[in-house]
ZALOZA-288869 format. One record per residue (C-alpha): x, y, z; residue number from 0. Coordinates in steps of 0.02 Angstrom, whole numbers, plus 32768, in hexadecimal, padded with zeros to 4 digits. Example, Ala and Ser with C-alpha at 12.3 -4.5 7.8 and 13.67 -1.06 7.14 Angstrom:
BEGIN
{px=8267; py=7F1F; pz=8186; num=0}
{px=82AC; py=7FCB; pz=8165; num=1}
***
This chain:
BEGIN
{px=4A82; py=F43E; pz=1CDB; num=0}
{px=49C8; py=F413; pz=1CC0; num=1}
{px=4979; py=F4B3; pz=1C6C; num=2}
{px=48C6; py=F4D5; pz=1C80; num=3}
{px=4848; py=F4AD; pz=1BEA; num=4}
{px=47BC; py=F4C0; pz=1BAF; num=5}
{px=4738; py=F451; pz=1B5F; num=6}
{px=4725; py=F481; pz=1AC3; num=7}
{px=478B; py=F505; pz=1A5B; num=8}
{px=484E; py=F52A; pz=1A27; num=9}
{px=484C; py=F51E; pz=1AEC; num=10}
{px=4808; py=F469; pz=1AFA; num=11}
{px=488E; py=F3C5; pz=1B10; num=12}
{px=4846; py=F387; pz=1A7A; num=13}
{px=4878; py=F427; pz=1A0A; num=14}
{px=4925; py=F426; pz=1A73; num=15}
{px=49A3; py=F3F0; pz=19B9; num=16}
{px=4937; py=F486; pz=1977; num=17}
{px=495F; py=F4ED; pz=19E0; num=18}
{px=4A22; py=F4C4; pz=19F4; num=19}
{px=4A12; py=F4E0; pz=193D; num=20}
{px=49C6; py=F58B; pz=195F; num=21}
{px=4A4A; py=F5C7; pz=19CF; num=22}
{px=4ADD; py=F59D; pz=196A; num=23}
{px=4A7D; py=F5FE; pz=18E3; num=24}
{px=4A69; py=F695; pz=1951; num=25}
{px=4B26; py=F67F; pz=1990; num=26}
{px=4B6D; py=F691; pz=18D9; num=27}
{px=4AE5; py=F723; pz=18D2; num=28}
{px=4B2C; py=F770; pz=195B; num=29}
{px=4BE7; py=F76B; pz=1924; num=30}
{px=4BA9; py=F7AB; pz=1877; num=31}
{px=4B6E; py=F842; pz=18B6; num=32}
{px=4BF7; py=F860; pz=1930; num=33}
{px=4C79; py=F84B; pz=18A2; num=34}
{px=4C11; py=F8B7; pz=182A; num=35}
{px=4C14; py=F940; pz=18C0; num=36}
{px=4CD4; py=F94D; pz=18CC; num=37}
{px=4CFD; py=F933; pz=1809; num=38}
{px=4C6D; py=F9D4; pz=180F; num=39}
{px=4CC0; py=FA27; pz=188C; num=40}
{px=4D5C; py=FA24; pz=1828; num=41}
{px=4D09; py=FA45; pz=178F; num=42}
{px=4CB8; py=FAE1; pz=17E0; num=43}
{px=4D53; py=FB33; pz=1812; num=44}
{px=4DEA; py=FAFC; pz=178E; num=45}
{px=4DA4; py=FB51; pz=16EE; num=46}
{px=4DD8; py=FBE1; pz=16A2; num=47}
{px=4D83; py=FC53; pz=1619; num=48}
{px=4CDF; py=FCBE; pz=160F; num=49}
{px=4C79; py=FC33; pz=15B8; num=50}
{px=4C9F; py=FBC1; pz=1642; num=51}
{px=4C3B; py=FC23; pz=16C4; num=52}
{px=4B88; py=FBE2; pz=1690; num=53}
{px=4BDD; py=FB12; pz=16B7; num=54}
{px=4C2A; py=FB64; pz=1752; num=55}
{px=4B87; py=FBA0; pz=178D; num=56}
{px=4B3C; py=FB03; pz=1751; num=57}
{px=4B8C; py=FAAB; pz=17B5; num=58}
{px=4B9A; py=FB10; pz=1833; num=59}
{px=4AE9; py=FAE9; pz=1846; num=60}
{px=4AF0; py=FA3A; pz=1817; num=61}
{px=4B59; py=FA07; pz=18A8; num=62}
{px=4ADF; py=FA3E; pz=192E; num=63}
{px=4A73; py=F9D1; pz=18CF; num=64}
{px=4ACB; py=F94C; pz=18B7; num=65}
{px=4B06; py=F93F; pz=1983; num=66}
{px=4A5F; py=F92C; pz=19B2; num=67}
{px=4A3B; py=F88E; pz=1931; num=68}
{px=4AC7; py=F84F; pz=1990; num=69}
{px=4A79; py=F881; pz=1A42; num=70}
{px=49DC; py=F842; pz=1A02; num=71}
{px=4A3F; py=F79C; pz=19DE; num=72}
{px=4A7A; py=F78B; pz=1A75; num=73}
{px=49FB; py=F7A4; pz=1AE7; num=74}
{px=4987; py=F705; pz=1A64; num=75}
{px=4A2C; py=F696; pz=1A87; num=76}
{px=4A0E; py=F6A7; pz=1B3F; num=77}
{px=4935; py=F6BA; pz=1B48; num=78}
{px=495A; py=F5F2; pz=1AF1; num=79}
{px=49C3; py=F5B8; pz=1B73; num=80}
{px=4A6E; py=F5D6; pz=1B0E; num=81}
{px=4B02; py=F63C; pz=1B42; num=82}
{px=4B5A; py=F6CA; pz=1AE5; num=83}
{px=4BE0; py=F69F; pz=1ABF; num=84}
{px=4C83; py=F71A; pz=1B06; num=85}
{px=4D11; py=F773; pz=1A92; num=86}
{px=4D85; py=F6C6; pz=1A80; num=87}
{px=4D11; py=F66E; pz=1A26; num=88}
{px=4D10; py=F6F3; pz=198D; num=89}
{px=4D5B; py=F6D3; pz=18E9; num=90}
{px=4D68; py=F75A; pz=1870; num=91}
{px=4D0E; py=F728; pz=17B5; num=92}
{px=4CE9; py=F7D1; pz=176C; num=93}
{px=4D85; py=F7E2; pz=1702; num=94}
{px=4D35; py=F83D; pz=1685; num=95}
{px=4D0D; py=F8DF; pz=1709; num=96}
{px=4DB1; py=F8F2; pz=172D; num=97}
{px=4DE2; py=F99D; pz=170E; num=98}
{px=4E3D; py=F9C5; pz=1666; num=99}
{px=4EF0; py=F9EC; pz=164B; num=100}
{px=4EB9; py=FA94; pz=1601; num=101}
{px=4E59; py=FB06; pz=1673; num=102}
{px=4E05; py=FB55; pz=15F7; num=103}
{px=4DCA; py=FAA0; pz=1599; num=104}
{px=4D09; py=FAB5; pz=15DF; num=105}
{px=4CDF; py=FA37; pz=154F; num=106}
{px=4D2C; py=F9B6; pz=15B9; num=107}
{px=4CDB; py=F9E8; pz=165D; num=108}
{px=4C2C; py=FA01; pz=15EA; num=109}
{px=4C40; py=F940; pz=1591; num=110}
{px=4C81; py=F8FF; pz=164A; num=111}
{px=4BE2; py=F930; pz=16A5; num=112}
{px=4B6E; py=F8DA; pz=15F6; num=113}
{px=4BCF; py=F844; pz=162B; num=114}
{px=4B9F; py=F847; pz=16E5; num=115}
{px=4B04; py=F870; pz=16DC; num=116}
{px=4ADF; py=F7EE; pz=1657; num=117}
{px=4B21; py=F76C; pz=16BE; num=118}
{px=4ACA; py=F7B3; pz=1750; num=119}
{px=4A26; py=F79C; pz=1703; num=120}
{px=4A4F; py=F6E3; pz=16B3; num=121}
{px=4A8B; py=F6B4; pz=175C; num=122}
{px=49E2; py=F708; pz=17BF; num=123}
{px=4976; py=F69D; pz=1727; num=124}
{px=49AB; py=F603; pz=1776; num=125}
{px=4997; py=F64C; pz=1814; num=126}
{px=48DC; py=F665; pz=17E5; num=127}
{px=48CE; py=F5B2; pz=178F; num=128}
{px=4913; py=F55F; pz=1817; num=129}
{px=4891; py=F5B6; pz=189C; num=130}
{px=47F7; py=F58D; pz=182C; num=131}
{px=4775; py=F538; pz=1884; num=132}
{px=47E3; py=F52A; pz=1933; num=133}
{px=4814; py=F5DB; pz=1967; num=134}
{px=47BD; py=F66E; pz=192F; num=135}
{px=480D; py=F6DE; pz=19AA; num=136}
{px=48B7; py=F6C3; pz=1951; num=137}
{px=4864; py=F6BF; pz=18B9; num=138}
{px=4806; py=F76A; pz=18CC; num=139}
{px=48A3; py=F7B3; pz=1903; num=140}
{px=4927; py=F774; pz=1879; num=141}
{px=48A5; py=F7C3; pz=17F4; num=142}
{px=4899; py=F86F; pz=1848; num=143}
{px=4962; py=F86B; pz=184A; num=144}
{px=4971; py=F827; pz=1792; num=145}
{px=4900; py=F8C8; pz=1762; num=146}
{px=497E; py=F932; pz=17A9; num=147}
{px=49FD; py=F8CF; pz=174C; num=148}
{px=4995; py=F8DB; pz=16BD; num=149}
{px=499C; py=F998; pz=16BE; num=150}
{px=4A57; py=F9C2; pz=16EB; num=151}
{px=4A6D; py=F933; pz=1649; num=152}
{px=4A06; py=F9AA; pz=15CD; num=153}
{px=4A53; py=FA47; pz=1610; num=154}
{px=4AF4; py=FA20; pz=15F1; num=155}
{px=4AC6; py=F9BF; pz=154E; num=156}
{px=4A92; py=FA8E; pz=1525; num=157}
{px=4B3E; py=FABB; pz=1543; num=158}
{px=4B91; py=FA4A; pz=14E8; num=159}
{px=4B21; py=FA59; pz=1463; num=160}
{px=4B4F; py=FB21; pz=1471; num=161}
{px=4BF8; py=FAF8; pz=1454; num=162}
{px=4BDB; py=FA65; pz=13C9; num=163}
{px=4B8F; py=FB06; pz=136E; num=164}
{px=4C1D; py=FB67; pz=1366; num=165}
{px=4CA4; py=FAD4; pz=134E; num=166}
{px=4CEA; py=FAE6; pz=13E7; num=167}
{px=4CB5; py=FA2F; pz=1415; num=168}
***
């Protein structure tokens, strides 16, 4: 299938490798977030305990959020001629959200969601290096997500930091 182009920009035949790069970027982008919305989903709902309710809320919050990175994904994937990819091609990485083995361990849940959003942001720096100079669009985009990421990282940082007070971490 010949796909329309444009003459100059991520668009253009000539920036065609860049953009293939691009999408399969945006497609590991796109199963990140999806991942980190189920592991928060669970995550949301499995603890137990009074101190967990501020990282239930947080979460609650953060998976809103965090859906439409992955919308947001999706719809760049298909503006550069890609396709989104459907449910079979997933492959869960995210070991470290999985929900603990003690409902009331929000430690684990808190030090989990560090871990994703850490990688999140490492993995939306490339995203940005790679775009330099060739896509802005995706470029402009990946740094208003990684901001978000940014935040939900130094929120829960403040948790954990809550807890490293008290010994409980």
């Amino acid at each position: 299938m010949r796909v329309p182009t444009l003459d100059r920009g991520i668009l253009s035949e000539q920036n065609r490798e860049k953009r293939e790069e691009i999408i399969e970027l945006l497609k590991k982008a796109y199963w990140m977030e999806i991942e980190t919305v189920m592991s928060y989903i669970a995550n949301s709902t499995n603890p137990d305990g009074i101190r967990a309710q501020e990282v239930i809320e947080a979460l609650e919050e953060d998976i809103q959020e965090e859906l439409s990175h992955a919308q947001a994904f999706a719809d760049r994937i298909k503006e550069l001629w890609g396709v989104v990819p459907g449910s079979l091609e997933f492959k869960a990485e995210q070991s470290y959200l999985q929900p603990p083995e003690v409902q009331t361990d929000v430690v684990h849940v808190i030090k989990g969601v560090i871990e994703a959003e850490k990688g999140a942001i490492e993995h939306y720096s490339r995203l940005i290096e790679v775009c330099d100079g060739v896509d802005f669009v995706t470029q402009d985009m990946a740094i208003d997500i990684m901001h978000d990421e940014e935040g939900h990282l130094r929120l829960f940082e403040g948790f954990l930091r809550e807890y490293e007070a008290e010994g409980k971490a």
